[in-house]
VMD Tcl script that draws the C-alpha trace (Angstrom):
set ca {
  {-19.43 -23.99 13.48}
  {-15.63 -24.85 12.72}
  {-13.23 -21.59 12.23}
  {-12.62 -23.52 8.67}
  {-16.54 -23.16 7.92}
  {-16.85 -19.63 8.91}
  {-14.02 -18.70 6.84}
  {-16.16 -20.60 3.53}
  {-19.34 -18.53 4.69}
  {-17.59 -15.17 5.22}
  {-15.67 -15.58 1.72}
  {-19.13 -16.97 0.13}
  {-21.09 -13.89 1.17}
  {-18.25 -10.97 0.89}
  {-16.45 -12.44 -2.37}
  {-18.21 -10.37 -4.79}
  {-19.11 -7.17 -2.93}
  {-14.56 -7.13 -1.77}
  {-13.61 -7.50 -5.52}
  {-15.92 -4.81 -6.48}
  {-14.33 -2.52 -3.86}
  {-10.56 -3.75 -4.98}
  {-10.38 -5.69 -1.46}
  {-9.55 -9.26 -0.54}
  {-10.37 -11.51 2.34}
  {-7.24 -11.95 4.02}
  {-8.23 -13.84 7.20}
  {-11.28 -14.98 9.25}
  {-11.21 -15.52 13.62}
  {-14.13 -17.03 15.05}
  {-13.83 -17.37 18.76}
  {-14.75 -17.21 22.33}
  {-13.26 -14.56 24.60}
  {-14.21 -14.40 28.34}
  {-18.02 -14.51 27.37}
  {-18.20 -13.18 24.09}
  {-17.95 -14.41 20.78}
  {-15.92 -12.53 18.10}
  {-16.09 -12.92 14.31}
  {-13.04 -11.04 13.62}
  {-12.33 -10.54 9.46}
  {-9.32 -9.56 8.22}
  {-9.45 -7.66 4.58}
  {-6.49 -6.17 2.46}
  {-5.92 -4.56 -0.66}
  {-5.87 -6.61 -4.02}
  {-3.30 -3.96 -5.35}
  {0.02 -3.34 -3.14}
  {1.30 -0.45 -4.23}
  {0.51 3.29 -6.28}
  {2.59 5.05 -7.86}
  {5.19 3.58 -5.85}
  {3.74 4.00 -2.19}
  {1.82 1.22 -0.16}
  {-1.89 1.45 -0.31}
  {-3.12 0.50 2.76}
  {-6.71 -0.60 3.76}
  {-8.96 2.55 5.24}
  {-11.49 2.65 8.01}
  {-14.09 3.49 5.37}
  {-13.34 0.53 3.52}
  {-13.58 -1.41 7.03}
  {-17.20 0.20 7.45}
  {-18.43 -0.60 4.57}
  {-17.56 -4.67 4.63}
  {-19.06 -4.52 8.03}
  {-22.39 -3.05 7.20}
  {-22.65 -5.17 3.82}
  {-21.69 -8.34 5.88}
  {-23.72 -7.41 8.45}
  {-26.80 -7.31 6.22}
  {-25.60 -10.51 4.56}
  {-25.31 -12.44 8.16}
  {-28.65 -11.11 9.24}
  {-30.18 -12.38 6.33}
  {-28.67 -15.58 6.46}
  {-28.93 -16.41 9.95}
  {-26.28 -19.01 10.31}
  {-24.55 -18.37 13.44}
  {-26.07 -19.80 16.59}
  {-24.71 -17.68 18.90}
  {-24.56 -13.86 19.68}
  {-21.42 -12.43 18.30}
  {-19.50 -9.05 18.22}
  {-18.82 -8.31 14.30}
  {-14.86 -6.70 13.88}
  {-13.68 -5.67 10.64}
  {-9.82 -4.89 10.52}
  {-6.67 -5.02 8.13}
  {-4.10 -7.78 9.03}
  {-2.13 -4.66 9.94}
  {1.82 -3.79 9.65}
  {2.86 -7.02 11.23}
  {0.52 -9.40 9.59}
  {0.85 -12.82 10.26}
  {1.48 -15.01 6.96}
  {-1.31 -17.92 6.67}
  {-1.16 -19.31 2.77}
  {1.24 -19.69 -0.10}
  {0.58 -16.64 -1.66}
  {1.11 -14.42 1.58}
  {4.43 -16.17 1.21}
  {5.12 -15.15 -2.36}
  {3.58 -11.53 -1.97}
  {6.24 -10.79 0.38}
  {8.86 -12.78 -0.18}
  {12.14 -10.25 0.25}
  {10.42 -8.33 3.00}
  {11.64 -9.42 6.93}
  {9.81 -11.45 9.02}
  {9.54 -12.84 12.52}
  {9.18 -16.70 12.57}
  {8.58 -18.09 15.55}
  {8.90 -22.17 16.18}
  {7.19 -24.65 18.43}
  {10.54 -25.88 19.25}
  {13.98 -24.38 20.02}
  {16.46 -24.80 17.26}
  {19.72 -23.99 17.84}
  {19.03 -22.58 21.21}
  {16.09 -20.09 20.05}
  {12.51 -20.39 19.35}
  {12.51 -16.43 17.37}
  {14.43 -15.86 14.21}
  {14.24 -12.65 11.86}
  {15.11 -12.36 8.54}
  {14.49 -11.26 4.95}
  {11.85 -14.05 3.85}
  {13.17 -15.90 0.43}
  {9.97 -17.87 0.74}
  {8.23 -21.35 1.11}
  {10.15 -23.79 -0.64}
  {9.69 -27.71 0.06}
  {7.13 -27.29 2.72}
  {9.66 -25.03 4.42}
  {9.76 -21.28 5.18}
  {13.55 -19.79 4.35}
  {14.82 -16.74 5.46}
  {18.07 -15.37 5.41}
  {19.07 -13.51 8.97}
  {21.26 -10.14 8.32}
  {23.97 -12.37 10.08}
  {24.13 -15.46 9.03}
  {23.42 -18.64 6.55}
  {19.88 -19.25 5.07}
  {17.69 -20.98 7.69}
  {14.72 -23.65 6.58}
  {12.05 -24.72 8.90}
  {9.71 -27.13 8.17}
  {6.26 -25.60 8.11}
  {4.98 -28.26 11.00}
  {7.34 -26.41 13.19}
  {6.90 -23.27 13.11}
  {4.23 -21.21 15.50}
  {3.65 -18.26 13.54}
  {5.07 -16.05 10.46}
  {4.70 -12.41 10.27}
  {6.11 -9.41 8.94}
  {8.37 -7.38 11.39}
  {7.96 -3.99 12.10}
  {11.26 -2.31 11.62}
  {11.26 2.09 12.55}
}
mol new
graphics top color blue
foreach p $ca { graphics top sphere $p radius 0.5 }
foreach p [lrange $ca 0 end-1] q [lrange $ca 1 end] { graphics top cylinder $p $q radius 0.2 }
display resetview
């Protein structure tokens, strides 16, 4: 099954039971490692903040979309192979996958890492001002605003700053 499918048939199954519990699907990994398969699903919080902190996904609400999409997957039978079920948050340094992760933290920094060297680096950080144009901005603490075109760049995520 394609990583694109199981994505569909994890959001299918868990859609309802995550809104009633105030969570969202935030990713889905299917894959091979060594000679194991992991379904790996990635859930966060519909609301970001309380009273002005961060609310952050719990390892109660982790256990509880495991066992309910546990049930659902046994029921439904639809992957071939034997599989080890994780349920996780995307974590502090989550990596950014669709438009809206882009607007939900758009002002926050990021790491943005390219296929390709441009001006003699493949790693930039800065405060993300978002995807504009097919392009992910940013605006490093010392210097101009930088646009890459989304074809070229390896990965997004938030940087973890102590």
């Amino acid at each position: 099954m394609a990583k694109e499918s199981m994505k569909e048939l994890v959001g299918r199954l868990t859609a309802d039971f995550l809104a009633d519990q105030g969570l969202e699907l935030y990713n889905v990994e299917f894959r091979r490692e060594g000679h194991d398969w992991y379904l790996r699903v990635y859930i966060d919080k519909l609301q970001e903040e309380q009273d002005g902190t961060d609310v952050y996904v719990s390892t109660d609400d982790c256990e509880k979309v495991s066992r309910y999409l546990s049930d659902r997957l046994d029921e439904e039978d639809p992957i071939q192979q034997n599989y080890i079920l994780e349920v996780s948050s995307p974590g502090m340094d989550r990596q950014l996958f669709e438009e809206k992760d882009y607007e939900r933290f758009t002002g926050r920094i990021v790491d943005v890492k390219l296929y390709r060297n441009f001006e003699g680096s493949k790693e930039f950080q800065g405060v993300l001002l978002g995807l504009k144009d097919g392009c992910v901005v940013i605006q490093p603490e010392d210097g101009a605003e930088l646009s890459f075109p989304l074809e070229q760049v390896a990965k997004t995520s938030l940087a973890v700053i102590f």
